[in-house]
C-alpha positions in Angstrom: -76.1 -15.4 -133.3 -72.9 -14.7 -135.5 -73.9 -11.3 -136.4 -75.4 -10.7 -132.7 -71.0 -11.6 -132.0 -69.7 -9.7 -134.2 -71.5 -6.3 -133.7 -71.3 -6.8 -129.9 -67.6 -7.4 -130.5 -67.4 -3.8 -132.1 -69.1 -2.6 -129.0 -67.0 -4.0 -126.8 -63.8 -2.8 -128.8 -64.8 0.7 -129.1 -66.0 1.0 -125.3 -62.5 -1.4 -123.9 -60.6 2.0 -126.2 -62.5 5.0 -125.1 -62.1 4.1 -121.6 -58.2 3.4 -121.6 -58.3 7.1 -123.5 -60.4 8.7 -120.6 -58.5 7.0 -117.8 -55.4 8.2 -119.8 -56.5 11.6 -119.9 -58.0 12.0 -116.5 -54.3 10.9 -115.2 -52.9 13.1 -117.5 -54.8 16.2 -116.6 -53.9 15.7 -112.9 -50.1 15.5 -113.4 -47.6 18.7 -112.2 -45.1 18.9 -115.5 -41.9 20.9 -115.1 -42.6 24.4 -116.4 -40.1 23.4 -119.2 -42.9 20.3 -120.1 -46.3 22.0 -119.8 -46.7 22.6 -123.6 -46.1 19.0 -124.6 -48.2 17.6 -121.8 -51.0 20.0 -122.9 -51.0 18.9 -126.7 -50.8 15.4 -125.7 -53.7 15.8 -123.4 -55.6 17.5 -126.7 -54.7 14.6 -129.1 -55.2 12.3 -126.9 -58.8 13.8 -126.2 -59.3 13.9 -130.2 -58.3 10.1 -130.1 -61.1 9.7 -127.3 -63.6 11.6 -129.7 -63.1 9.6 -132.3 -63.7 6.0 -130.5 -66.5 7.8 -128.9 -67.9 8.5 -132.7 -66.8 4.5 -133.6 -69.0 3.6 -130.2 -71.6 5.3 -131.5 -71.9 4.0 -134.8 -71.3 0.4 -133.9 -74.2 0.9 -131.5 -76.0 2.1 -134.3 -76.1 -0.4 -136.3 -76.4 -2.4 -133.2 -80.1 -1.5 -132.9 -80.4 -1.3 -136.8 -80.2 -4.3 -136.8 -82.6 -4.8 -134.5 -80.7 -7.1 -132.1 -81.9 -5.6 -128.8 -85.5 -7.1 -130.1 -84.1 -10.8 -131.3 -83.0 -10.9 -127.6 -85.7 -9.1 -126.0 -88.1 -11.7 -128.0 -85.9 -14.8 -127.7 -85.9 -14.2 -124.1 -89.2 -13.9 -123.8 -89.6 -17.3 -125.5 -87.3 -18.9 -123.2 -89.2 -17.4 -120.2 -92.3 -18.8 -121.3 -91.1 -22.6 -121.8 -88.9 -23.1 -118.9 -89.5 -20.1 -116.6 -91.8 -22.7 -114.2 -89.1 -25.1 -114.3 -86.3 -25.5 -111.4 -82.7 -24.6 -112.0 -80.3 -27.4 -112.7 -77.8 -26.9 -110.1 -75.8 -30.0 -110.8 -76.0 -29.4 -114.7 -75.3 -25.2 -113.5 -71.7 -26.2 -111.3 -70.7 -28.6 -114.3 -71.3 -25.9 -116.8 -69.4 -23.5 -114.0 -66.6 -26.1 -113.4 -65.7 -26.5 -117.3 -66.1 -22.7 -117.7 -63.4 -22.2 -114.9 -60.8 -25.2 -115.7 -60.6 -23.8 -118.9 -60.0 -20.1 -118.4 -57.5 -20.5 -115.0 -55.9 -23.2 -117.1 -55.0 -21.0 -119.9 -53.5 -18.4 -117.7 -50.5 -20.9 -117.0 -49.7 -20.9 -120.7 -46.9 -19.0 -121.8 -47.9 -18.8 -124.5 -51.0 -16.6 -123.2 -50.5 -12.4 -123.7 -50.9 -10.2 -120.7 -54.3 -9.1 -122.4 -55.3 -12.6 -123.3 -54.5 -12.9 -118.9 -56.7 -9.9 -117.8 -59.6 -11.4 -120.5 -59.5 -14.7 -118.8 -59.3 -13.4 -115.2 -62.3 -11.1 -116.0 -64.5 -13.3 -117.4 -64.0 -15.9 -114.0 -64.9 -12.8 -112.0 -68.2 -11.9 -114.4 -69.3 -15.3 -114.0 -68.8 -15.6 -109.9 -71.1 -12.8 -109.9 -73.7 -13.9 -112.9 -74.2 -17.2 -111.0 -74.2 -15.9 -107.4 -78.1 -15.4 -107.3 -78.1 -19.9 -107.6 -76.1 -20.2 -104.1 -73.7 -22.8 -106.1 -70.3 -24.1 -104.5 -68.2 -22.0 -107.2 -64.7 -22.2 -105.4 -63.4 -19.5 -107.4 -59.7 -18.7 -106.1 -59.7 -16.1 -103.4 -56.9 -14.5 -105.1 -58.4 -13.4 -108.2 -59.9 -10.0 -108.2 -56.5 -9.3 -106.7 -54.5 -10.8 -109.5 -57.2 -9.0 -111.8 -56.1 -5.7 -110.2 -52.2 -6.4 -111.1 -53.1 -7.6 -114.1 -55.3 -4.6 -115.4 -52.6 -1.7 -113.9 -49.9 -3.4 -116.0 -52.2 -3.8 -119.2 -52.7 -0.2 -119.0 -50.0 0.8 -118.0 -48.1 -1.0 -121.0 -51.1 0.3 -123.0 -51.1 4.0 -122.0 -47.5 3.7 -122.9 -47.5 2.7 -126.3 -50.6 4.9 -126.5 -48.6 8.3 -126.3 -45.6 6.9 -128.3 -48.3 6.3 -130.9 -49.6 9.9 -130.6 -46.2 11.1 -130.8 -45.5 9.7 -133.9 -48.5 11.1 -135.3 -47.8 14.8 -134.1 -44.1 14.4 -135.4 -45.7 13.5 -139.0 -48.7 15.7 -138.6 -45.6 18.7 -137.8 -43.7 17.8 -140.9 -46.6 18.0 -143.0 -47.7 20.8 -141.8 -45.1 23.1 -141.1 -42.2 21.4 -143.5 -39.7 21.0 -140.8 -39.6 20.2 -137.0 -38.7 23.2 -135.9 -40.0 23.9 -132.3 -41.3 20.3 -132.5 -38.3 19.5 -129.9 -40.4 21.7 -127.2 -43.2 19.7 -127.8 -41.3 16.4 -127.7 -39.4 16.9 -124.4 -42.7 17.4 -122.6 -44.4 14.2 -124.6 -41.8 12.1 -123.5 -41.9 13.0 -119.9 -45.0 11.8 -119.9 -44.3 8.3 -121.4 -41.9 8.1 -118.6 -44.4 8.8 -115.8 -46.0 6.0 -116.9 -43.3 3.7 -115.5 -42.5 5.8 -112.6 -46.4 6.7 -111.3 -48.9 4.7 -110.6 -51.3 5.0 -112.9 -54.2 3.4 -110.9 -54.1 5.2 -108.0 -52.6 8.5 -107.4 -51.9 10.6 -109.8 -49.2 12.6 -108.9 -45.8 10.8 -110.0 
């Protein structure tokens, strides 16, 4: 089971980054730069779709070894084995809504701690909105607070929107180093900059979830 939670989490690392770089880039691609900004928008748009390459290659390898390890058969056959010793037998609804209860104290409680991150937030409120819908088919009393998927929504445009953010800086960085290395000064660099840096400011002044334009 450790190993089966540690190459998932890889998965689930590599997929939660190539997404944030696609959603990135498809807001990217639909924004209207000042003429004096196109050329840094456009190399931004093509490191940030290297970046998206490589976590796709990093998906693709974790998944890999996902199956070389031959976990998708230690479930399939686990499962199996579960089916056959307790697939006759009723659900336990009261043991189900304790299970629920705990599950959902727990997570909504640890959103009120300061000391919980915006992404440590958005995990918790995510995971309460998985399991409403994992234990829908059992017709259990969940109570789950009718604000939630809405405070999931505000949650996951600012965690992108702080994410896509440091993203670009990142990126810019790289290209001012990758410059300097290349060419041995930063000559023209400032062209590239200006339009970079528009960019990072969209981020605060667009809305990043829904339309694109700024």
């Amino acid at each position: 089971m450790a190993l089966w939670k540690r190459r998932l989490r890889r998965i689930v690392r590599a997929l939660n980054a190539l997404r944030d770089c696609l959603r990135l880039a498809e807001w990217i691609a639909a924004q209207q730069p000042p003429p004096e900004c196109i050329a840094g928008v456009r190399r931004a748009l093509l490191r940030l779709r290297q970046r998206a390459e490589t976590f796709h290659q990093t998906l693709l390898r974790a998944s890999q070894r996902w199956h070389d390890d031959h976990i998708p058969n230690e479930i399939t056959g686990l499962s199996r084995r579960w089916a056959q010793s307790f697939g006759d037998e009723a659900v336990d609804a009261d043991y189900a809504l304790q299970v629920w209860q705990r599950f959902r104290r727990e997570q909504l409680a640890a959103l009120e701690s300061p000391a919980s991150s915006l992404a440590v937030q958005w995990g918790r409120v995510r995971a309460v909105l998985e399991a409403c819908d994992l234990l829908a088919p059992l017709g259990l009393p969940l109570e789950c607070p009718d604000d939630l998927q809405a405070r999931y929504d505000a949650l996951d445009a600012q965690r992108f929107r702080e994410e896509a953010a440091r993203l670009l800086a990142d990126l810019l960085h790289q290209e001012r180093e990758r410059t300097l290395q290349h060419a041995g000064n930063l000559r023209g660099f400032g062209r590239i900059r200006k339009g970079w840096e528009w960019l990072i400011a969209q981020t605060d002044a667009s809305d990043l979830c829904g339309d694109s334009q700024p």
